[in-house]
VMD Tcl script that builds the backbone (N, CA, C; Angstrom):
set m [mol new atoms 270]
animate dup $m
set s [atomselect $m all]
$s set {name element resname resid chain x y z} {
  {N N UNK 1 A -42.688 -11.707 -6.450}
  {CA C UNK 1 A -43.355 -11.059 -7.559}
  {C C UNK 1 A -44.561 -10.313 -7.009}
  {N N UNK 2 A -44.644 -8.659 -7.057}
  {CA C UNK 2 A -46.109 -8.412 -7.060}
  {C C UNK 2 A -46.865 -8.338 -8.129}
  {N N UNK 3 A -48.241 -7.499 -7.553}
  {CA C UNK 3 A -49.050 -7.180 -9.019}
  {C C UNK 3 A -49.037 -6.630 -10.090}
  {N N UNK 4 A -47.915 -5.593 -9.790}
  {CA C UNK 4 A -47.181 -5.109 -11.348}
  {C C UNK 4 A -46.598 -6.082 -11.885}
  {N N UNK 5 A -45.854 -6.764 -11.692}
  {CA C UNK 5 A -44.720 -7.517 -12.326}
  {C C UNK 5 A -45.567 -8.684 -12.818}
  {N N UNK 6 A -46.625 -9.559 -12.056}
  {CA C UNK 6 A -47.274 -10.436 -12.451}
  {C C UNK 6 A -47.928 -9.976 -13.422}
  {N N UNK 7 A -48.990 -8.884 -13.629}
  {CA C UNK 7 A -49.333 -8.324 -14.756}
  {C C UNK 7 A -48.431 -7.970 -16.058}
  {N N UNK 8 A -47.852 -7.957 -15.991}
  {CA C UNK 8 A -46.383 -7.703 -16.782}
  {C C UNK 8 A -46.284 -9.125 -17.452}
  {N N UNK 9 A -45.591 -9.818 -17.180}
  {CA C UNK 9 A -45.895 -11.881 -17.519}
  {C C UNK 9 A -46.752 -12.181 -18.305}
  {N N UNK 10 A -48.095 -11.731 -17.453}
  {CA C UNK 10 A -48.887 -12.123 -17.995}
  {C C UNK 10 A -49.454 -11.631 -19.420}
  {N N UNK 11 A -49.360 -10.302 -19.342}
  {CA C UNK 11 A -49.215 -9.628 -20.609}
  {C C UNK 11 A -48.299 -9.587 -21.546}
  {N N UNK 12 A -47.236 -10.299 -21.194}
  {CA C UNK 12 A -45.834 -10.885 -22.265}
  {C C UNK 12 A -46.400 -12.028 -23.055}
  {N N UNK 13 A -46.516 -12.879 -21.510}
  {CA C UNK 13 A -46.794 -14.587 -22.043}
  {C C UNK 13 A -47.863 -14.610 -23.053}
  {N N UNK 14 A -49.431 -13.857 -22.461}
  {CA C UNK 14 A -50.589 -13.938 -23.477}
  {C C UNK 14 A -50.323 -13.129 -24.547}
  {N N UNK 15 A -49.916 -12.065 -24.761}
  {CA C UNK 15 A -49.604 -11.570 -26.019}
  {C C UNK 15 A -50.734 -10.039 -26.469}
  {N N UNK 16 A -51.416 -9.897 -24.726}
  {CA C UNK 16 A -52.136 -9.322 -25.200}
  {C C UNK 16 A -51.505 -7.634 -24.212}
  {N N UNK 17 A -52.471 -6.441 -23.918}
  {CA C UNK 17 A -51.492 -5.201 -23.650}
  {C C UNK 17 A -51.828 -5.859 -21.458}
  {N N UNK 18 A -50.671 -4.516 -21.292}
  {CA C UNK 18 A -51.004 -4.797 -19.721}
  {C C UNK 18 A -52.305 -4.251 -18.943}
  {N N UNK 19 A -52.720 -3.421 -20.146}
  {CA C UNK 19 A -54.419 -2.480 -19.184}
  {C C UNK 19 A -55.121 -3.956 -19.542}
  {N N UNK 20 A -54.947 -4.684 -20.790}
  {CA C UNK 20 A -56.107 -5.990 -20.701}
  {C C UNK 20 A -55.663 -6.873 -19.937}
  {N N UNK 21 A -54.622 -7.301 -19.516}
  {CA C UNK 21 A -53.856 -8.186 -18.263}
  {C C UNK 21 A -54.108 -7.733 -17.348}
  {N N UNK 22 A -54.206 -6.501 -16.551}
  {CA C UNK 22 A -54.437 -6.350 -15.511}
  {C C UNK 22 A -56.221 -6.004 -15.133}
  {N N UNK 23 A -57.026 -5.327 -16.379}
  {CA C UNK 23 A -58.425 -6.215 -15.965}
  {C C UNK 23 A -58.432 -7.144 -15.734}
  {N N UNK 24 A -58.503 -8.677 -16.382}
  {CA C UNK 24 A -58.391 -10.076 -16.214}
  {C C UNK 24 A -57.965 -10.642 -14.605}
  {N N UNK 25 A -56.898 -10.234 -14.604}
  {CA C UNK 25 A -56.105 -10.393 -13.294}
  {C C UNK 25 A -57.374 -9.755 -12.177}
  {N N UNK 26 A -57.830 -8.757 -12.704}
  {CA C UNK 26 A -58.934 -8.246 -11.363}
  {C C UNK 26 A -59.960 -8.640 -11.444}
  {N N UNK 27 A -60.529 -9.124 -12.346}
  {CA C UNK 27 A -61.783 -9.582 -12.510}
  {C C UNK 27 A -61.525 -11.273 -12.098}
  {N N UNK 28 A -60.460 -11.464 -12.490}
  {CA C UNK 28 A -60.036 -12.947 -11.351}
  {C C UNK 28 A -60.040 -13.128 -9.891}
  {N N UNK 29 A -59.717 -11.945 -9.539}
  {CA C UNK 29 A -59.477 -11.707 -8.244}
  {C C UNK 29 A -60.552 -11.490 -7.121}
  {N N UNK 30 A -61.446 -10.923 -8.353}
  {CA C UNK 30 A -63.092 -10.097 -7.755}
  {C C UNK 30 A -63.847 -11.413 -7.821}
  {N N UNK 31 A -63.824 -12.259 -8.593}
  {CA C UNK 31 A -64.677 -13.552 -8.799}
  {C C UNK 31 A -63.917 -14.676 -7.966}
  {N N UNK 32 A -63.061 -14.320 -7.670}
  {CA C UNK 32 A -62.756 -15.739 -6.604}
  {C C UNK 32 A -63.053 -15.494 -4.960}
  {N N UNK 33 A -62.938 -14.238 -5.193}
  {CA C UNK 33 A -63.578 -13.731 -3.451}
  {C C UNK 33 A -65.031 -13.831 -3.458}
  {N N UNK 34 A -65.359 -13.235 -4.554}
  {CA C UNK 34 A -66.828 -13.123 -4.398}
  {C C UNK 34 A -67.777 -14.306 -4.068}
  {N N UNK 35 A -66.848 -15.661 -4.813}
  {CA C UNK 35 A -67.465 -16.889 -4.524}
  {C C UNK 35 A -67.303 -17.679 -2.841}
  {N N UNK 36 A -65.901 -17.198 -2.527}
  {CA C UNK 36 A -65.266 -17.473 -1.375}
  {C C UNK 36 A -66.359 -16.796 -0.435}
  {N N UNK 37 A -66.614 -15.747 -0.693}
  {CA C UNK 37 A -67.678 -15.148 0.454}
  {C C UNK 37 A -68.954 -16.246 0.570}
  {N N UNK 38 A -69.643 -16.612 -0.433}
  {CA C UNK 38 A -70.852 -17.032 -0.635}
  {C C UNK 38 A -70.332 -18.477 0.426}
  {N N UNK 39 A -69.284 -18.913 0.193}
  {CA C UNK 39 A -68.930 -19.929 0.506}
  {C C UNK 39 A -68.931 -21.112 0.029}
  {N N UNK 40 A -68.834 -21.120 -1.729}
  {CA C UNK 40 A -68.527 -21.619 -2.598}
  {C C UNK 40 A -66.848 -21.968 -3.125}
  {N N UNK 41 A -66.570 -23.200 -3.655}
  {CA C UNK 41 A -65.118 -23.377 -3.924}
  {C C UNK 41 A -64.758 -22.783 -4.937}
  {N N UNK 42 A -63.723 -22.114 -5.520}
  {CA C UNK 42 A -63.259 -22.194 -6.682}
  {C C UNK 42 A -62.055 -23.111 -7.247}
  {N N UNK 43 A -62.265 -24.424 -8.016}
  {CA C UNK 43 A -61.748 -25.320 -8.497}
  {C C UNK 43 A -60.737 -25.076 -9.626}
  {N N UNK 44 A -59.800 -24.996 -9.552}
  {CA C UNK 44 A -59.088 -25.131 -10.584}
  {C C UNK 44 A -58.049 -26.493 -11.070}
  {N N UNK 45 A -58.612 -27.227 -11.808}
  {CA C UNK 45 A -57.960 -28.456 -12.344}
  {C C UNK 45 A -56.138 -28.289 -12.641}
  {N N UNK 46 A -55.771 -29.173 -11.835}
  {CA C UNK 46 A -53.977 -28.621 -11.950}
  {C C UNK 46 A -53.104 -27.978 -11.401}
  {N N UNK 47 A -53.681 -26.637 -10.832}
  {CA C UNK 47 A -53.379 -25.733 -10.186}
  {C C UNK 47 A -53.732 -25.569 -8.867}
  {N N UNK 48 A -55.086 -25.383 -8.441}
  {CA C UNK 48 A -55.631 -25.596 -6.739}
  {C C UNK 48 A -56.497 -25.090 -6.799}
  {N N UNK 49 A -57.164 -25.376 -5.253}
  {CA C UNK 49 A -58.758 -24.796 -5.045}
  {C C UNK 49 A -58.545 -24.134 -3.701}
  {N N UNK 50 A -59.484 -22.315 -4.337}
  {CA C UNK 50 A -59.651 -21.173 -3.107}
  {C C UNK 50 A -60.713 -21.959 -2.722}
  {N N UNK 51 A -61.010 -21.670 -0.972}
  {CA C UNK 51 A -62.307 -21.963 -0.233}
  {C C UNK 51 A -61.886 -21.119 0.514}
  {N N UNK 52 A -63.202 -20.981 1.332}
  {CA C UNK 52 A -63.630 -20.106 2.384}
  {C C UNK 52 A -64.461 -20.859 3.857}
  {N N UNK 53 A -63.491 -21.976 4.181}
  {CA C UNK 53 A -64.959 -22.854 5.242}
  {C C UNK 53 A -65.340 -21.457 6.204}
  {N N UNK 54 A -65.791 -22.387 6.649}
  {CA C UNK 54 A -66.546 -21.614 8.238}
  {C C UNK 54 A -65.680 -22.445 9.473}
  {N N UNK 55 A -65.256 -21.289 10.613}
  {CA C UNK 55 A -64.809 -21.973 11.720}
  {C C UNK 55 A -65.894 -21.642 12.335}
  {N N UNK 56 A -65.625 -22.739 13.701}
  {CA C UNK 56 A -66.710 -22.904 14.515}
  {C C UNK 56 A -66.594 -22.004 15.545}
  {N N UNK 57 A -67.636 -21.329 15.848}
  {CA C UNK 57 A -67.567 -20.483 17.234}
  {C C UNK 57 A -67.014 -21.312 18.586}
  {N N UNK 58 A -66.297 -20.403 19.419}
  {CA C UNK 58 A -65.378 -20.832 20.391}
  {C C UNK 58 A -65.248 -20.215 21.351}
  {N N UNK 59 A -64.854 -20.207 22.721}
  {CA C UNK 59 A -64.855 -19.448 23.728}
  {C C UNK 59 A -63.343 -19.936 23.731}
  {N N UNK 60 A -62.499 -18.838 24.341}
  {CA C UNK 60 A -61.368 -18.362 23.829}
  {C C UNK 60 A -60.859 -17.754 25.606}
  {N N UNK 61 A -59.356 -17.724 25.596}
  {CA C UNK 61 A -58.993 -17.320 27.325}
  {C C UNK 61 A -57.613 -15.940 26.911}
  {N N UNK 62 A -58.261 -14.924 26.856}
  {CA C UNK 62 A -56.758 -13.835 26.913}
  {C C UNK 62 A -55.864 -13.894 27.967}
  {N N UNK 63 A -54.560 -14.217 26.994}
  {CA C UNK 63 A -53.407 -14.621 27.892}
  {C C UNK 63 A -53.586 -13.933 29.155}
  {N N UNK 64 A -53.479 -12.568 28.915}
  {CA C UNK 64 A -53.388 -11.398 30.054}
  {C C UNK 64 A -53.520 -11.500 31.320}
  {N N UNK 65 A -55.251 -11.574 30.905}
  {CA C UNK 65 A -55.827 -11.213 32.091}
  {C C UNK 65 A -56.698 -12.690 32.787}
  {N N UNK 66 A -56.646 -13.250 31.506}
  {CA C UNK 66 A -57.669 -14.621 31.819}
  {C C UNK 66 A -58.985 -14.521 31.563}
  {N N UNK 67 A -59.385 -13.470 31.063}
  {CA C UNK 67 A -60.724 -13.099 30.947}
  {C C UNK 67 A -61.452 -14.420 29.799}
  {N N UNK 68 A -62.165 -14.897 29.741}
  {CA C UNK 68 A -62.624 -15.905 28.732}
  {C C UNK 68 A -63.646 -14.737 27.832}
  {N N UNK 69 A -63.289 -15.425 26.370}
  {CA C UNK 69 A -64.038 -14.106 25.177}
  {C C UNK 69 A -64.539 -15.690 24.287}
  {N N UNK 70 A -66.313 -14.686 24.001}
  {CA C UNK 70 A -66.638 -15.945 22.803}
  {C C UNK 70 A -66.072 -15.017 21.536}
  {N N UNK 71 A -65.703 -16.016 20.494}
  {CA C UNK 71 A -64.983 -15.750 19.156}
  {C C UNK 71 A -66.006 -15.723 18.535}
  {N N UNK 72 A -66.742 -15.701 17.843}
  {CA C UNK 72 A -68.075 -15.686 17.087}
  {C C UNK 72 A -67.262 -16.513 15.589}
  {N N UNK 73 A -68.314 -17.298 14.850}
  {CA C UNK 73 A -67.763 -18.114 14.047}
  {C C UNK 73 A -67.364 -17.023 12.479}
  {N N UNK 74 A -66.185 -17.501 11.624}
  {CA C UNK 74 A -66.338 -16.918 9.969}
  {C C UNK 74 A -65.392 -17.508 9.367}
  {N N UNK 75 A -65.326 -16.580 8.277}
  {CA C UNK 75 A -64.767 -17.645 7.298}
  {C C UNK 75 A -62.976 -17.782 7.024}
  {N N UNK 76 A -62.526 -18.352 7.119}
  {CA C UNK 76 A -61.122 -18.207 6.948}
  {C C UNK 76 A -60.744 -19.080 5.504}
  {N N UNK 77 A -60.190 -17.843 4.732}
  {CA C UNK 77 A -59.435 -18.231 3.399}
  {C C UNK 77 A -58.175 -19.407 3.643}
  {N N UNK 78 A -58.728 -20.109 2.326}
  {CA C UNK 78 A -57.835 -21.330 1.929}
  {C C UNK 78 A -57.423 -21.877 0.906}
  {N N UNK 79 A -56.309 -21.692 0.424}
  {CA C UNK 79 A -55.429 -22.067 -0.937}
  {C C UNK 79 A -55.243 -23.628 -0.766}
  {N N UNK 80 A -55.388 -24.750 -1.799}
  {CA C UNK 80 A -55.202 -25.742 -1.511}
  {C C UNK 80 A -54.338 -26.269 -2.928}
  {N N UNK 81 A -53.064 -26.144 -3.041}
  {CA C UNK 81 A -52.367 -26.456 -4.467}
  {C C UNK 81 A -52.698 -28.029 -4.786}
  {N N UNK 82 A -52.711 -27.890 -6.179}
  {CA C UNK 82 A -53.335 -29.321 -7.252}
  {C C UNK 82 A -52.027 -30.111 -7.021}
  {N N UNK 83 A -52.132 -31.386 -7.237}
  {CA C UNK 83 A -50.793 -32.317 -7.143}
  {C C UNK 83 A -49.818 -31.596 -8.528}
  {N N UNK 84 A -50.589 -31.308 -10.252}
  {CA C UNK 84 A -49.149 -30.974 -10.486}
  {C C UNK 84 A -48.781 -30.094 -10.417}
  {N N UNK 85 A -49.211 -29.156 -9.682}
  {CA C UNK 85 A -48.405 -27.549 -9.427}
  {C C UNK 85 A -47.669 -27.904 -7.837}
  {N N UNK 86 A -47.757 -28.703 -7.405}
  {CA C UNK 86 A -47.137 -29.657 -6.259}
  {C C UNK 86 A -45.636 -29.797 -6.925}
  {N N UNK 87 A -45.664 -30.993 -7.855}
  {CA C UNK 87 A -45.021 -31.536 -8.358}
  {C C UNK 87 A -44.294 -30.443 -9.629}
  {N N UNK 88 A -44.405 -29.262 -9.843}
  {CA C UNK 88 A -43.870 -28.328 -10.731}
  {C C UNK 88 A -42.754 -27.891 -9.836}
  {N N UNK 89 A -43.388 -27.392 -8.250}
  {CA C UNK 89 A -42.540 -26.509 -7.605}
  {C C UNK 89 A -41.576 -27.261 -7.056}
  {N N UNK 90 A -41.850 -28.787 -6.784}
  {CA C UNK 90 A -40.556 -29.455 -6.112}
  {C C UNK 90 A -38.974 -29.546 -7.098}
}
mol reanalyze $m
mol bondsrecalc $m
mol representation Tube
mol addrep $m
């Protein structure tokens, strides 16, 4: 499914048009990064929680040449599904 089609659903299921489904959908989208940056969770009861940890800086070896590179530390995105959206998809 992409973002047309999900917008589409969603504007079936809620009952409302697809220009107001697909604000929503972006303003969802804009507020879960935006928090992810700060490095705040976004919790969702049921469903799962976006995060953003921090990895740790690392010195690192390119296959290549062997040259050793420091990685400098950031944030890497993380979806973590709720047990019953676990238990929906099995």
């Amino acid at each position: 499914m992409n973002k047309t089609e999900l917008v589409s659903a969603l504007a079936e299921k809620s009952g409302v048009t697809k220009a107001d489904a697909e604000r929503v959908l972006s303003a969802f989208t804009e507020t879960v990064t935006e928090q992810m940056k700060k490095g705040e969770k976004v919790q969702l009861i049921g469903f799962g929680t976006f995060e953003a940890p921090m990895s740790a800086a690392r010195t690192s070896r390119n296959p290549r040449s062997g040259e050793t590179i420091d990685v400098p530390a950031k944030r890497k995105p993380k979806f973590s599904a709720g047990k019953p959206l676990k238990e929906a998809v099995l």
